[in-house]
C-alpha positions in Angstrom: -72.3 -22.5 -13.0 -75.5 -22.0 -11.0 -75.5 -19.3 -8.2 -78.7 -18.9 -6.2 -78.7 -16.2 -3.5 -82.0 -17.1 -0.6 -82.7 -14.2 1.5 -85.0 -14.7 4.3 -86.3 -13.8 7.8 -87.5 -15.9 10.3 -90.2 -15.2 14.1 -88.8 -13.8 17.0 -87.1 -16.6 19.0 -86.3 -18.9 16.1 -83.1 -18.1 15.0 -81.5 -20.2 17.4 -83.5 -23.6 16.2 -82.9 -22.4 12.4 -79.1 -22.3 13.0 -79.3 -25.7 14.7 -81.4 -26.8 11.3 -78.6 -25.7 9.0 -75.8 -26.9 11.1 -77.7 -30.7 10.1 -77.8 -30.2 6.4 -74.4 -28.6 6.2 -73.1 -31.1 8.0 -74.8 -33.6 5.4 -73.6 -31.6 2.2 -70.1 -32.1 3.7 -70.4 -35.5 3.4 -70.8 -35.0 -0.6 -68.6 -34.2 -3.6 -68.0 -30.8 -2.9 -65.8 -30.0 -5.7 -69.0 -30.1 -7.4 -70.6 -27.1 -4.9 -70.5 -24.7 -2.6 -72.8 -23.6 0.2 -72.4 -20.9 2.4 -74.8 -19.8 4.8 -74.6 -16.2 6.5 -76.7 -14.3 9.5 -77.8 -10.6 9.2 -77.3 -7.8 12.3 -80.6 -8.5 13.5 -80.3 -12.0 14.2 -83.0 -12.9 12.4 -82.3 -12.5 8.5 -80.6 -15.3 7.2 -78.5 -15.3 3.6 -77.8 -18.4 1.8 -75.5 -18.5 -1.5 -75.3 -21.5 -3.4 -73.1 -22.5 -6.1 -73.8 -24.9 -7.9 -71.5 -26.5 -11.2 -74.2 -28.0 -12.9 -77.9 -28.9 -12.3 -77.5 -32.6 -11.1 -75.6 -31.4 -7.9 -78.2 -29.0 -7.1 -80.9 -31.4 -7.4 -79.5 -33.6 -5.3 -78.5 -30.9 -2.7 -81.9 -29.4 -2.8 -83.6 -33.4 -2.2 -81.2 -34.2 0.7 -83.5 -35.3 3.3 -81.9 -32.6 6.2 -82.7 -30.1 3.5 -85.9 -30.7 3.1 -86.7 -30.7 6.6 -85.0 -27.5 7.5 -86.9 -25.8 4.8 -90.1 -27.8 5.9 -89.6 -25.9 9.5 -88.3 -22.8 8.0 -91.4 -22.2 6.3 -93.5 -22.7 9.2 -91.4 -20.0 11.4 -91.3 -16.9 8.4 -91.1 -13.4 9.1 -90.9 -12.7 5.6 -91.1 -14.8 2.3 -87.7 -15.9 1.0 -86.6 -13.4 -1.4 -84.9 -16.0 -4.2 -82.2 -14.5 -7.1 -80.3 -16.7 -10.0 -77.1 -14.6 -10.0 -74.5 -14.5 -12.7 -71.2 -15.8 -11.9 -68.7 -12.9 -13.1 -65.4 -14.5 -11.1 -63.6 -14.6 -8.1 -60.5 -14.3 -6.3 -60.1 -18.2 -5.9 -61.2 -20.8 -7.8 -64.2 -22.0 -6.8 -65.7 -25.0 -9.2 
């Protein structure tokens, strides 16, 4: 299993428009396998720090996750509206309390 954690902050004022983006690209990665992934998005205190957690079961999902047009364009306008650069980890998968892929 993959597991990518993507932390990141975006300007004053564009929280709002960077939900709206991930609300499209979730709503596109629905329409996909996903017992082959999942991708959970999560919003700091602040309103402005943004957490994503990836999981991927193998490298062909991700790529085709990480190429999904909505995708792409979120991240196109995401990196135009930074506070800070995205902090990106590769996490080890240890378990969980479900089953998850």
């Amino acid at each position: 299993m993959i597991v990518v954690k993507v932390t990141y902050a975006v300007n004053d004022g564009y929280a709002d428009m960077n939900k709206e983006m991930i609300r499209k690209f979730l709503t596109d990665f629905k329409r996909l396998d996903n017992t082959q992934f999942l991708y959970s998005v999560f919003q700091s205190e602040d309103n402005k720090t943004f957490t994503h957690i990836s999981q991927y079961a193998n490298s062909d999902i991700q790529q085709i996750l990480l190429n999904t047009s909505s995708f792409l364009h979120f991240q196109e306008q995401r990196d135009k509206n930074l506070a800070s650069e995205p902090k990106i980890e590769v996490l080890n998968f240890i378990g969980s309390s479900k089953e998850i892929l």
